[in-house]
C-alpha positions in Angstrom: 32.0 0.3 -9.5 34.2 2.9 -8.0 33.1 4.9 -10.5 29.6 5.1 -9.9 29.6 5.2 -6.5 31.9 8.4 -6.7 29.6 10.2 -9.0 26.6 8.9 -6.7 28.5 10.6 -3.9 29.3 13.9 -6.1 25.7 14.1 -7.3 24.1 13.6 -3.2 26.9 16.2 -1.8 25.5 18.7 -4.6 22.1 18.5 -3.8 22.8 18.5 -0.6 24.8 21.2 -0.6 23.3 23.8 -2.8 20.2 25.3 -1.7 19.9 27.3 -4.6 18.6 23.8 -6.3 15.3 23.2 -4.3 12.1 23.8 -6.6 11.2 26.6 -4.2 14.0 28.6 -5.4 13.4 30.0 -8.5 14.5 33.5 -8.5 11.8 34.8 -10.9 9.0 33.9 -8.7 10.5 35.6 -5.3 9.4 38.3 -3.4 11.0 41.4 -3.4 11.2 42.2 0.4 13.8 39.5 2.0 12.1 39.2 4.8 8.3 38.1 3.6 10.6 35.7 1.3 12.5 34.3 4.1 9.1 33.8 5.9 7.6 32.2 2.8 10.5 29.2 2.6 9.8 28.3 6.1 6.5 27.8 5.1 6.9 26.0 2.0 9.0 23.9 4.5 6.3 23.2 6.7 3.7 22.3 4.1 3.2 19.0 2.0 3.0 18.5 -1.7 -0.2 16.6 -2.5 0.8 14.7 -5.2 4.6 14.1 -3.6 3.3 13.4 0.0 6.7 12.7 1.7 8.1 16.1 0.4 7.5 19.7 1.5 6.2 22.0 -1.2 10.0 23.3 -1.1 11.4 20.2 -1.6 8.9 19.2 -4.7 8.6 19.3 -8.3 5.3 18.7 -9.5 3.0 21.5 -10.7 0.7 22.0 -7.3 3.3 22.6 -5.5 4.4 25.4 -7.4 0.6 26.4 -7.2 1.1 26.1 -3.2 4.1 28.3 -3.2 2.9 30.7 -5.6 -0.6 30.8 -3.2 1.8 31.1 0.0 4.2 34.0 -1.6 0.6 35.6 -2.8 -0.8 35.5 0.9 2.3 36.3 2.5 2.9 39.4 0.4 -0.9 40.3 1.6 0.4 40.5 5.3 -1.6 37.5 6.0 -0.3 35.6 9.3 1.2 31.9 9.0 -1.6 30.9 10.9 -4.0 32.6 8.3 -2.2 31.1 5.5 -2.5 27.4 7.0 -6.1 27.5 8.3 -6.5 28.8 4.3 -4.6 25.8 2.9 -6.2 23.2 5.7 -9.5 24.3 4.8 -9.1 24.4 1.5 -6.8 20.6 1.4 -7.7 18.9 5.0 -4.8 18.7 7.8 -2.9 16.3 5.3 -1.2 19.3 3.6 0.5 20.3 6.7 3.8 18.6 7.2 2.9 18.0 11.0 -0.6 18.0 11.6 -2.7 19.4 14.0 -3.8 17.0 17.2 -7.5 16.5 17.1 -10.0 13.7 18.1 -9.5 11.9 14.2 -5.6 12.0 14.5 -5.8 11.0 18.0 -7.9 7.9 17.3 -5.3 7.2 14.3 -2.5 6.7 16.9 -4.1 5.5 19.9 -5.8 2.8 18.4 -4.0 0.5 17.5 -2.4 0.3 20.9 -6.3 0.7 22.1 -6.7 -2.9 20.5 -3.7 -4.4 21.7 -4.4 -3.7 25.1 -7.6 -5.7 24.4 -6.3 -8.5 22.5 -4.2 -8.8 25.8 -6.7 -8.4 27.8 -8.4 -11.2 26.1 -6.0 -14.0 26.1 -5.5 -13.0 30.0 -8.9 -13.9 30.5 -9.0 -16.8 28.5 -5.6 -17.9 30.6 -8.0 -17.6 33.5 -10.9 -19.4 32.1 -8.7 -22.9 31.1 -6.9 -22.2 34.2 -10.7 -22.7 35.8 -11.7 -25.7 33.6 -8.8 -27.7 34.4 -9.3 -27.4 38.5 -10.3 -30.9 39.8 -14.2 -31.8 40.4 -15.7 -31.6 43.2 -17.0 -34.4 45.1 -20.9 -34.0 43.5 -19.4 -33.2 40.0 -17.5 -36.2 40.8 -20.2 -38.2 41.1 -22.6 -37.1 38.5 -19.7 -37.9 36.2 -19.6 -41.2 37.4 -22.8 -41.8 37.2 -23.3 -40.5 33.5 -20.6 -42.5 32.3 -21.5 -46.1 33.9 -24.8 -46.1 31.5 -21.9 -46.0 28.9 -20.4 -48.5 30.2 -23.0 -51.1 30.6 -23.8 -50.7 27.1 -20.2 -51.2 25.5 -19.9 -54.0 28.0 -23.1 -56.1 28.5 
Protein backbone atom coordinates (compact mmCIF):
# COMPACT_ATOMS: atom_id res chain seq x y z
CA UNK A 1 0.00 0.00 0.00
CA UNK A 2 3.05 2.15 0.62
CA UNK A 3 3.92 1.41 -2.53
CA UNK A 4 1.21 2.77 -4.50
CA UNK A 5 0.63 5.60 -2.70
CA UNK A 6 4.35 6.67 -3.30
CA UNK A 7 4.16 6.27 -6.96
CA UNK A 8 0.61 8.13 -6.74
CA UNK A 9 2.55 10.92 -5.02
CA UNK A 10 5.62 10.72 -7.69
CA UNK A 11 3.21 10.68 -10.61
CA UNK A 12 0.86 14.04 -8.96
CA UNK A 13 4.33 15.97 -8.13
CA UNK A 14 5.36 15.31 -11.88
CA UNK A 15 2.44 16.64 -13.36
CA UNK A 16 2.30 19.09 -11.20
CA UNK A 17 5.55 20.04 -11.56
CA UNK A 18 6.45 20.06 -15.18
CA UNK A 19 4.71 22.43 -17.37
CA UNK A 20 6.29 21.21 -20.22
CA UNK A 21 3.49 18.27 -19.97
CA UNK A 22 0.16 20.22 -20.52
CA UNK A 23 -1.48 19.41 -24.07
CA UNK A 24 -0.88 23.07 -24.88
CA UNK A 25 2.71 22.59 -25.01
CA UNK A 26 3.69 20.99 -27.89
CA UNK A 27 6.75 22.57 -29.25
CA UNK A 28 5.87 21.97 -32.93
CA UNK A 29 2.81 23.86 -32.93
CA UNK A 30 4.28 27.23 -31.09
CA UNK A 31 4.69 30.45 -32.28
CA UNK A 32 7.79 31.74 -33.15
CA UNK A 33 7.73 35.24 -31.34
CA UNK A 34 7.81 34.48 -27.39
CA UNK A 35 5.71 36.99 -26.65
CA UNK A 36 2.40 36.27 -28.99
CA UNK A 37 3.11 32.59 -27.44
CA UNK A 38 3.14 33.71 -23.98
CA UNK A 39 -0.13 35.60 -24.80
CA UNK A 40 -1.64 32.58 -26.41
CA UNK A 41 -1.17 30.18 -23.09
CA UNK A 42 -2.91 32.66 -21.08
CA UNK A 43 -5.62 32.37 -23.35
CA UNK A 44 -5.82 28.72 -23.76
CA UNK A 45 -5.91 29.17 -19.85
CA UNK A 46 -8.84 31.16 -19.89
CA UNK A 47 -10.91 29.19 -22.33
CA UNK A 48 -12.92 25.78 -21.94
CA UNK A 49 -12.63 22.61 -23.80
CA UNK A 50 -16.07 21.59 -25.06
CA UNK A 51 -15.97 18.09 -24.81
CA UNK A 52 -13.72 18.26 -21.30
CA UNK A 53 -15.82 21.15 -19.66
CA UNK A 54 -14.00 21.37 -16.38
CA UNK A 55 -10.64 21.84 -18.14
CA UNK A 56 -9.07 24.77 -19.99
CA UNK A 57 -8.13 24.16 -23.51
CA UNK A 58 -4.44 24.06 -21.98
CA UNK A 59 -5.18 21.71 -19.64
CA UNK A 60 -7.11 19.24 -22.24
CA UNK A 61 -6.55 16.40 -24.43
CA UNK A 62 -9.24 15.84 -26.79
CA UNK A 63 -9.01 16.86 -30.39
CA UNK A 64 -11.19 20.41 -30.26
CA UNK A 65 -9.11 21.55 -28.02
CA UNK A 66 -6.25 21.34 -30.05
CA UNK A 67 -8.58 22.88 -32.78
CA UNK A 68 -9.15 25.87 -30.18
CA UNK A 69 -5.52 26.38 -29.55
CA UNK A 70 -4.50 26.04 -33.02
CA UNK A 71 -7.56 28.74 -33.83
CA UNK A 72 -6.21 31.04 -30.84
CA UNK A 73 -2.28 30.73 -31.93
CA UNK A 74 -3.78 31.47 -35.72
CA UNK A 75 -5.65 34.61 -34.44
CA UNK A 76 -3.10 35.72 -32.24
CA UNK A 77 -0.33 35.58 -34.72
CA UNK A 78 -2.94 37.85 -36.95
CA UNK A 79 -2.57 40.67 -34.26
CA UNK A 80 -6.03 40.09 -33.28
CA UNK A 81 -6.90 41.47 -29.62
CA UNK A 82 -7.94 38.90 -26.73
CA UNK A 83 -11.09 40.50 -26.76
CA UNK A 84 -11.36 39.83 -30.61
CA UNK A 85 -10.35 36.36 -30.17
CA UNK A 86 -13.11 35.64 -27.51
CA UNK A 87 -16.08 37.57 -29.03
CA UNK A 88 -14.78 35.08 -32.21
CA UNK A 89 -14.87 31.86 -30.04
CA UNK A 90 -18.28 33.17 -27.95
CA UNK A 91 -19.94 33.75 -31.12
CA UNK A 92 -18.95 31.00 -32.77
CA UNK A 93 -19.41 28.38 -29.18
CA UNK A 94 -21.85 30.62 -26.74
CA UNK A 95 -20.36 32.08 -23.41
CA UNK A 96 -19.85 28.36 -22.16
CA UNK A 97 -16.41 28.22 -23.82
CA UNK A 98 -15.15 30.92 -21.69
CA UNK A 99 -13.67 29.70 -18.40
CA UNK A 100 -15.55 32.57 -16.58
CA UNK A 101 -18.35 33.87 -18.33
CA UNK A 102 -19.58 37.05 -19.13
CA UNK A 103 -22.49 38.63 -16.66
CA UNK A 104 -25.56 39.04 -18.65
CA UNK A 105 -29.40 38.93 -17.94
CA UNK A 106 -29.33 34.68 -18.76
CA UNK A 107 -26.37 34.09 -16.32
CA UNK A 108 -27.86 36.46 -13.92
CA UNK A 109 -31.24 34.72 -13.77
CA UNK A 110 -29.07 31.27 -13.47
CA UNK A 111 -27.72 32.52 -10.01
CA UNK A 112 -30.31 34.59 -8.67
CA UNK A 113 -32.98 32.32 -8.94
CA UNK A 114 -32.82 29.99 -7.01
CA UNK A 115 -32.28 32.26 -4.07
CA UNK A 116 -35.35 34.34 -5.94
CA UNK A 117 -37.49 31.15 -4.99
CA UNK A 118 -36.32 30.67 -1.72
CA UNK A 119 -37.14 33.93 -0.67
CA UNK A 120 -40.75 33.05 -1.80
CA UNK A 121 -40.97 29.65 -0.45
CA UNK A 122 -40.25 31.73 2.78
CA UNK A 123 -42.37 34.10 2.15
CA UNK A 124 -45.04 31.58 1.79
CA UNK A 125 -44.86 29.56 4.84
CA UNK A 126 -44.62 33.12 6.78
CA UNK A 127 -47.88 33.85 5.48
CA UNK A 128 -49.37 30.65 6.02
CA UNK A 129 -47.81 31.03 9.88
CA UNK A 130 -50.03 34.07 9.84
CA UNK A 131 -53.11 32.59 8.31
CA UNK A 132 -53.36 29.41 11.23
CA UNK A 133 -52.14 31.97 13.57
CA UNK A 134 -55.71 33.81 12.44
CA UNK A 135 -57.88 30.62 12.40
CA UNK A 136 -56.98 29.51 15.69
CA UNK A 137 -58.05 33.19 17.46
CA UNK A 138 -61.19 32.50 19.62
CA UNK A 139 -64.83 33.32 18.14
CA UNK A 140 -66.46 36.05 18.63
CA UNK A 141 -69.56 36.38 20.48
CA UNK A 142 -71.95 36.22 17.00
CA UNK A 143 -69.55 33.47 15.57
CA UNK A 144 -70.20 32.07 18.89
CA UNK A 145 -73.51 31.78 18.55
CA UNK A 146 -74.14 30.81 15.13
CA UNK A 147 -71.94 27.87 16.00
CA UNK A 148 -74.12 27.01 18.67
CA UNK A 149 -76.97 27.25 16.95
CA UNK A 150 -75.82 25.08 13.90
CA UNK A 151 -74.71 22.43 16.05
CA UNK A 152 -77.88 21.99 18.40
CA UNK A 153 -79.91 20.78 15.09
CA UNK A 154 -77.11 18.08 15.35
CA UNK A 155 -77.73 17.48 18.47
CA UNK A 156 -81.41 16.95 18.61
CA UNK A 157 -81.13 14.50 15.92
CA UNK A 158 -78.36 12.16 17.54
CA UNK A 159 -80.33 12.57 20.71
CA UNK A 160 -84.15 12.59 20.31
Amino acid sequence: MRRLLAAFAALLFLGLASPSLSAGADPADQLADPAAEARARHLFKELRCLMCQNESIDDSHAPIAADLRKVVREQVAAGKSDAEIKSFLVARYGDFVLQRPRVTAGNTLLWVGPFLILIGGLGVLVLRGRQKKAADAPLSAEEAAELERLTSDFDNVRNP
